[in-house]
C-alpha positions as CSV (number, residue, x, y, z in Angstrom):
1,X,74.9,-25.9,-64.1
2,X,73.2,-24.2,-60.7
3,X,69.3,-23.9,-60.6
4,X,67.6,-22.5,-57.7
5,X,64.2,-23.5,-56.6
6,X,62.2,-21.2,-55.3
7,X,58.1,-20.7,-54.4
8,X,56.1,-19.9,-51.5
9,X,55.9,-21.7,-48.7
10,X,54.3,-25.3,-48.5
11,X,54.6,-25.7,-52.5
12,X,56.1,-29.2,-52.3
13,X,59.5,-27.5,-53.8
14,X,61.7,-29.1,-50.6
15,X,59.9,-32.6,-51.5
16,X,61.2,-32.0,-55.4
17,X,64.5,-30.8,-54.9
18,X,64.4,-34.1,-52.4
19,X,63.3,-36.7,-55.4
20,X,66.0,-34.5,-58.2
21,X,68.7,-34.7,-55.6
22,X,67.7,-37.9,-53.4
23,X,68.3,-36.2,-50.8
24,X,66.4,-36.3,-47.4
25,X,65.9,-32.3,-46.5
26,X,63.5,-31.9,-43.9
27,X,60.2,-30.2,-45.7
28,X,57.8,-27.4,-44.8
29,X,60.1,-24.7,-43.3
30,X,58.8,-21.6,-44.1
31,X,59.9,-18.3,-45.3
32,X,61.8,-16.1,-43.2
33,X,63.9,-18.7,-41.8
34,X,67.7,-18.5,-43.2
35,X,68.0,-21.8,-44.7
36,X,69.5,-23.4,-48.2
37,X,69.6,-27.1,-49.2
38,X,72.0,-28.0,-51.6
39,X,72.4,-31.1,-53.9
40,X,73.5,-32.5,-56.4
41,X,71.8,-34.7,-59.3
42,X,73.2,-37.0,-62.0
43,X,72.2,-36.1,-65.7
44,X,70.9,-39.7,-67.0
45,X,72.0,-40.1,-70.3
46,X,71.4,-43.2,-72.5
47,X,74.9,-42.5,-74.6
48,X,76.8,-42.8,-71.0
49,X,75.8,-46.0,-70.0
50,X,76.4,-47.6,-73.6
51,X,79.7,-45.9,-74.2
52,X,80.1,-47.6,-70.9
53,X,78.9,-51.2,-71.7
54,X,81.7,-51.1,-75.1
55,X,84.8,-49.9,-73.0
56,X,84.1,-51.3,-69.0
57,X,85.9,-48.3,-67.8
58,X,87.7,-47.9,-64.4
59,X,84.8,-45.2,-63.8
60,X,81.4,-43.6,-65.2
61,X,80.9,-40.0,-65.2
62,X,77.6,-38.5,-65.9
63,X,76.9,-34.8,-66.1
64,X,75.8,-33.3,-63.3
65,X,73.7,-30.1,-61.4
66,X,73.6,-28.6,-58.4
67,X,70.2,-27.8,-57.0
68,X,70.0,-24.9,-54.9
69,X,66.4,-25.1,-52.2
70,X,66.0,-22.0,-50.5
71,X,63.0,-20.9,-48.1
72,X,59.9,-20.3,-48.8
73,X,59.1,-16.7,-50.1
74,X,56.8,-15.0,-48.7
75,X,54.5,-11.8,-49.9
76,X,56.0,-8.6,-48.9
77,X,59.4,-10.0,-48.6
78,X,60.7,-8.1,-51.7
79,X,59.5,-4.8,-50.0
80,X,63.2,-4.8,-48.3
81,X,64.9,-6.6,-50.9
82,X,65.1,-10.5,-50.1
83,X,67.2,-12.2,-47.3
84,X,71.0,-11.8,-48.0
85,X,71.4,-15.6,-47.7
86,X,68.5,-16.3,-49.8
87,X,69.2,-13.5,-52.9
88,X,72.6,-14.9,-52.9
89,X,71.7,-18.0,-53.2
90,X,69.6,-17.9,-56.2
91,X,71.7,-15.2,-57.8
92,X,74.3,-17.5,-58.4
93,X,72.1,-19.7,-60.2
94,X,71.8,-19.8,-64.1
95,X,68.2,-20.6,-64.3
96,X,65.2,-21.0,-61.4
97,X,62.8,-23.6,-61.1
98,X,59.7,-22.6,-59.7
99,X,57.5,-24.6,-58.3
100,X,53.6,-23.5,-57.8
101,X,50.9,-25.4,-55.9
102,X,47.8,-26.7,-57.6
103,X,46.9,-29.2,-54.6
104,X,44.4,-29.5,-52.2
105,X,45.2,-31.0,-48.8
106,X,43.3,-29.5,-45.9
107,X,46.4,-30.6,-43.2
108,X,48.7,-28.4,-44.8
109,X,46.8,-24.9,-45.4
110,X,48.2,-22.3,-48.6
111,X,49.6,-19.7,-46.9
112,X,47.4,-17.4,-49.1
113,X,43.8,-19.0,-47.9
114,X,42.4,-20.9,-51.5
115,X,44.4,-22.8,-54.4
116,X,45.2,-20.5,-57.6
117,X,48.6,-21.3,-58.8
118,X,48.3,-17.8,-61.5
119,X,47.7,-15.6,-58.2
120,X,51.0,-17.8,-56.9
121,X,53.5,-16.7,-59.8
122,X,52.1,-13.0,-59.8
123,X,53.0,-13.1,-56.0
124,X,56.2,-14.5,-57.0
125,X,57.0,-12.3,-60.1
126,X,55.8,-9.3,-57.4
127,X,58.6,-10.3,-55.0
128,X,61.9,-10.7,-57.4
129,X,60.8,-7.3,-59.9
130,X,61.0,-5.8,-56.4
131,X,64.2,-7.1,-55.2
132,X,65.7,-6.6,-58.7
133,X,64.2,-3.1,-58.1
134,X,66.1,-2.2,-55.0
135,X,69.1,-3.3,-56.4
136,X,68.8,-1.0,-59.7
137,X,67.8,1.5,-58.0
138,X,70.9,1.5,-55.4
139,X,73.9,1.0,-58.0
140,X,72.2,4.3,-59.9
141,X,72.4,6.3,-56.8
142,X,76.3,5.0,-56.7
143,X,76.9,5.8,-60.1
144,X,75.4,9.6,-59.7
145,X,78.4,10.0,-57.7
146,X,80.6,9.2,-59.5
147,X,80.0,10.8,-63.0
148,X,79.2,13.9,-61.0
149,X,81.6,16.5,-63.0
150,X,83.2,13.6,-64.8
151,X,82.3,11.8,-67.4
152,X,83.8,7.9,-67.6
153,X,82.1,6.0,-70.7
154,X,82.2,2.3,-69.4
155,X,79.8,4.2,-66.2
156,X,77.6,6.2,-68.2
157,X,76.8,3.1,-70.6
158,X,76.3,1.1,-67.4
159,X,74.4,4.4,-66.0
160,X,72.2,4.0,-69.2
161,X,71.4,0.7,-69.5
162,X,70.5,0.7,-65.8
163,X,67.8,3.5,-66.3
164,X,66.5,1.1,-68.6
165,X,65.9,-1.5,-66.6
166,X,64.6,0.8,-63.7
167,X,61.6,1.9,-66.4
168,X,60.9,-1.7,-67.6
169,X,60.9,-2.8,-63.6
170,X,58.5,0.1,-62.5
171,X,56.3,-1.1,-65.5
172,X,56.4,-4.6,-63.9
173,X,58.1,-6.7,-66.5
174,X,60.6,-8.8,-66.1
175,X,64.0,-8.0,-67.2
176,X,64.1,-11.4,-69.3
177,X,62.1,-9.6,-72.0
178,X,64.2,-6.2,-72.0
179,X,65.8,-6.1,-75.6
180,X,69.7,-5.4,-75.0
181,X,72.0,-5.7,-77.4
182,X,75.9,-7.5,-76.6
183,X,77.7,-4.2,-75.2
184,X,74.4,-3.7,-72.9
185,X,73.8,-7.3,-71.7
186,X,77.5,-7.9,-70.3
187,X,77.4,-4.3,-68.9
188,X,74.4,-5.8,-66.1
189,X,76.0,-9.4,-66.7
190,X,77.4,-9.4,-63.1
191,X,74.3,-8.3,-60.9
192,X,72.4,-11.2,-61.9
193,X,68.8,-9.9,-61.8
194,X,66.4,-12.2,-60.5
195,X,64.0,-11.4,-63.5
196,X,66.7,-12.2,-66.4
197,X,66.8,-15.6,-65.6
198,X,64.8,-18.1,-67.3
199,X,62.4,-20.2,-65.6
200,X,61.1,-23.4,-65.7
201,X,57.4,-23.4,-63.7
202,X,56.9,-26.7,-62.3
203,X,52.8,-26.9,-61.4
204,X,52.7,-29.6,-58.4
205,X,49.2,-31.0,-58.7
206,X,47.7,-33.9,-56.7
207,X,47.2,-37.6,-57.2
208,X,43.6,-37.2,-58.5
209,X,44.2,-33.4,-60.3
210,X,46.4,-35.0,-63.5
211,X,43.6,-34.3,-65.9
212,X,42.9,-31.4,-64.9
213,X,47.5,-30.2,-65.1
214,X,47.0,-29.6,-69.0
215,X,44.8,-26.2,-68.5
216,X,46.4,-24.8,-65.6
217,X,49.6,-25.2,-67.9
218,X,48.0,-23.3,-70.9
219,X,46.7,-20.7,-68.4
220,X,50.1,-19.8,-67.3
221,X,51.6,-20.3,-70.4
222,X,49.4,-17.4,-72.3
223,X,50.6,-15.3,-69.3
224,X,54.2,-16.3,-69.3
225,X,55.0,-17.8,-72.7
226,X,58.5,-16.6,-73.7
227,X,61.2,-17.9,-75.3
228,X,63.2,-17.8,-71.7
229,X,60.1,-19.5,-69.9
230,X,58.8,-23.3,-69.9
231,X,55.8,-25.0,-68.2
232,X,55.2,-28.4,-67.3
233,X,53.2,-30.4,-64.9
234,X,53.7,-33.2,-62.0
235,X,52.5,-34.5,-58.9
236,X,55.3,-34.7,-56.0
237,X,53.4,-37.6,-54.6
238,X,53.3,-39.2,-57.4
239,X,57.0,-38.7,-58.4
240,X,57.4,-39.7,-54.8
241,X,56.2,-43.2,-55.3
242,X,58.1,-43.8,-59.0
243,X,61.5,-43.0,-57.0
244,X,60.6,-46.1,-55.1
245,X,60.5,-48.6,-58.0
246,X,62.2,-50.4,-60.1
247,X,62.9,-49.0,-63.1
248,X,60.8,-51.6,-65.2
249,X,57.9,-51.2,-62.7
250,X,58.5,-47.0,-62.6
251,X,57.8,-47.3,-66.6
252,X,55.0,-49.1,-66.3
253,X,53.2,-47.0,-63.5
254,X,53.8,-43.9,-65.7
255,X,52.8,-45.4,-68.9
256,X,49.7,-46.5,-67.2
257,X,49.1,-42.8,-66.2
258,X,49.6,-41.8,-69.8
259,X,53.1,-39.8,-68.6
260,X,56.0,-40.1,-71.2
261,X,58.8,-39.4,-68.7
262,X,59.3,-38.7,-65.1
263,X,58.9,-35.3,-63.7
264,X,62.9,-35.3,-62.9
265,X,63.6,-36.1,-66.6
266,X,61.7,-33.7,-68.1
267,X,62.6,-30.8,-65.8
268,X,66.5,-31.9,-66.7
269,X,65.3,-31.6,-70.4
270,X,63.8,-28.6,-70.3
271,X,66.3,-26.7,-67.9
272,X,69.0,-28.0,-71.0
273,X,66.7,-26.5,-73.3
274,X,66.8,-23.4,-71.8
275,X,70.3,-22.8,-71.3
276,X,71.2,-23.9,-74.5
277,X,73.4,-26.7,-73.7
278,X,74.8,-29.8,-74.6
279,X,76.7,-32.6,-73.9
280,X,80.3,-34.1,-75.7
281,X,82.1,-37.6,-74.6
282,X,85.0,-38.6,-73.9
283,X,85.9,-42.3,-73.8
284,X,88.6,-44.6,-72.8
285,X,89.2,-48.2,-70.5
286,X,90.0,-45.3,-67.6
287,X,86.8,-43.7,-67.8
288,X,83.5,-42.4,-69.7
289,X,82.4,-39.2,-69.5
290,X,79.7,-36.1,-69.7
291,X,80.8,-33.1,-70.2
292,X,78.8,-29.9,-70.5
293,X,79.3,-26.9,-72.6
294,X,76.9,-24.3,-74.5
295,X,75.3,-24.8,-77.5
296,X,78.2,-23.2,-80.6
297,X,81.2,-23.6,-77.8
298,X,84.3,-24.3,-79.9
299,X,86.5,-27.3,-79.7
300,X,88.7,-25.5,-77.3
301,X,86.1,-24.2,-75.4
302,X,85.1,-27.7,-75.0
303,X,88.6,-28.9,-74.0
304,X,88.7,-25.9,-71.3
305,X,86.3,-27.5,-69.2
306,X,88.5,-30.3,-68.8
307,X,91.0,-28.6,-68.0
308,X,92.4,-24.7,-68.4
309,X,95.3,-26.7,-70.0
310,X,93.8,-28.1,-72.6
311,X,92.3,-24.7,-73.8
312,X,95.8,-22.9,-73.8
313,X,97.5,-26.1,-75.6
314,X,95.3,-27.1,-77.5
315,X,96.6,-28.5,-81.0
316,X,93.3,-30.1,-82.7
317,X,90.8,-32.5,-81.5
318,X,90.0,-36.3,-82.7
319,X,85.8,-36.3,-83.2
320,X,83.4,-38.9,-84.3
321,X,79.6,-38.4,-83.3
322,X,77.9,-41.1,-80.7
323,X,76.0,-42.5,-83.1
324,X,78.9,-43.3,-85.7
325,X,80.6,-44.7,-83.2
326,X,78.0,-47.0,-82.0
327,X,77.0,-48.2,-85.4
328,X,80.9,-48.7,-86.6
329,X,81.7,-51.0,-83.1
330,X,85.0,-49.5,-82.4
331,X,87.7,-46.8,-82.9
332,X,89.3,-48.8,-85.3
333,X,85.8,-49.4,-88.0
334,X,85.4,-45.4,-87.5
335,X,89.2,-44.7,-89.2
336,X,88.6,-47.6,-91.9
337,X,85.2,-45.9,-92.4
338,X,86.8,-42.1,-92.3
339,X,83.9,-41.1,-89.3
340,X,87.2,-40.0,-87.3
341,X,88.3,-36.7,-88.3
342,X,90.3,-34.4,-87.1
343,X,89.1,-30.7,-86.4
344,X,90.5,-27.7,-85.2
345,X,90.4,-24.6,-83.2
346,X,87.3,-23.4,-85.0
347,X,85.5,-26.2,-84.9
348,X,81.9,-26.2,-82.9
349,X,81.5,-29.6,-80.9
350,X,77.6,-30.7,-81.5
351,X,75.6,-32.7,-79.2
352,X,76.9,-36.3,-79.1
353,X,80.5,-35.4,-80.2
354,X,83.0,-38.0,-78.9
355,X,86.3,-35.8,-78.4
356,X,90.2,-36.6,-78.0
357,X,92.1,-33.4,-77.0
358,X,95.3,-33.3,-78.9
359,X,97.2,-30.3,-76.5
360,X,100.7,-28.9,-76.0
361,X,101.1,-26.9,-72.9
């Protein structure tokens, strides 16, 4: 999984993709400037580290995700279409975290003059229908040419859908909420529209502005709400100074500000959520692993992101969930207690599924 970050400049987003990624990118470079930070963050997961304490494997895997950080965009930037390094950058991504200032702090001025995180996401939203736009706009001209006195169905579908989008763009709606059926939504699959992807809106408060993070979230989420869009609050700084602690002494600190879970967590959650995906095991004294797949991905599918082998041989697959596992002690309990089954080519692997690829290549 890829997720771009993306806001206007002096947000805090370089300082959160610093505290998902522990990295140590220089912050505050502003827009215009042709630079990307890339990293990449484990996926903490509880199920890992016991599956972990029962076999002592030779290694620990946990899921991971690339962050990608680009500069800050600016206002009018979208007029021309965005910076080739920087559209390419989040293109490639499958979701975009964007991250809008709600803090005061009088050494580092908003670009914009005042503090009004709403005013931000228009600015943003402004920016990407725009670039999407441009790009709609180009591949119709294209495509004019070449149905011109001939008539190819695959273009005049794409042709179709695209004139879609161009009216729902020029109405200034995102193209995350344009209905298209299967046929339609693999025929712009490829251009990777800025405004189909979903978001998660990070709202970077101050130290003293937590009470106050709970109705600039409501605001933006009776503007925004959709399916494809989530909302949650946290302070940089404060995040700053939890990646600091223990992890006894980082749950106490949040509990004592009435937080449930660090920022980091709760933007992994979310950005999950989102792309409806989850997580299968597999196990052994060599190693314990994460994988990743969607959400209904068959037990091949599963297997392919292991390896391409795997999918092409596959015979059946071994399962038993996490927690059956856990509770029985051992491979052994979950065959006396029949929780290992065997399950084939149909099969859709749930969240927690332990798997053992039987293959044949």
């Amino acid at each position: 999984m890829e997720i771009g970050i993306v806001g206007l400049p002096l947000s805090g987003k370089t300082t959160l993709f610093n505290l998902l990624t522990r990295s140590h990118a220089e912050t505050g470079f502003g827009g215009g400037k042709k630079k990307v930070n890339l990293g990449l963050s484990r996926v903490p997961d509880l199920r890992v580290d016991r599956l972990a304490e029962i076999w002592h494997p030779k290694k620990t895997t946990y899921a991971t995700i690339q962050y990608v950080d680009v500069a800050g965009v600016e206002k009018g930037s979208g007029k021309e279409g965005l910076a080739g390094e920087m559209l390419t950058s989040l293109k490639n991504t499958d979701t975009l975290l964007v991250v809008v200032r709600a803090f005061e702090n009088e050494q580092v001025p908003h670009p914009e003059g005042s503090i009004d995180p709403l005013r931000d996401l228009e600015i943003l939203q402004g920016e990407f229908l725009l670039s999407d736009l441009i790009i709609v706009e180009a591949r119709l001209q294209r495509l004019s040419k070449q149905l011109k006195g001939k008539g190819e169905r695959a273009l005049e579908l794409e042709q179709a859908v695209l004139r879609r989008c161009q009216a729902h763009l020029e109405d200034e709606q995102p193209l995350r909420l344009l209905e298209l059926d299967g046929d339609e939504a693999r025929t712009i699959r490829g251009f990777q529209f800025l405004t189909r992807k979903p978001l998660v809106i990070a709202v970077n408060v101050g130290e003293d502005d937590l009470d106050r993070a709970g109705g600039i979230v409501t605001a933006i989420e009776a503007r925004w709400g959709s399916p494809s869009v989530t909302t949650l609050s946290l302070s940089a700084t404060i995040e700053q100074e939890i990646s600091e602690l223990s992890s006894e002494d980082a749950a106490a600190f949040l509990a004592d500000l009435g937080i449930d879970s660090s920022a980091t967590d709760r933007i992994l959650r979310s950005s999950y959520r989102l792309l409806g995906l989850i997580s299968y095991f597999t196990m052994g004294e060599d190693e314990c692993r994460a994988w990743t797949v969607p959400a209904g991905a068959t037990a091949p599918q599963a297997a392919g992101v292991i390896h391409s082998d795997l999918e092409r041989g596959f015979i059946r697959a071994e399962v038993v969930h996490y927690d059956d596992f856990v509770a029985a002690g051992s491979q052994a309990a979950c065959r006396d207690k029949g929780l290992l089954r065997l399950e084939g080519k149909e099969y859709r692997v749930q969240d927690g599924d332990i798997l053992n690829i039987r293959f044949n290549v």
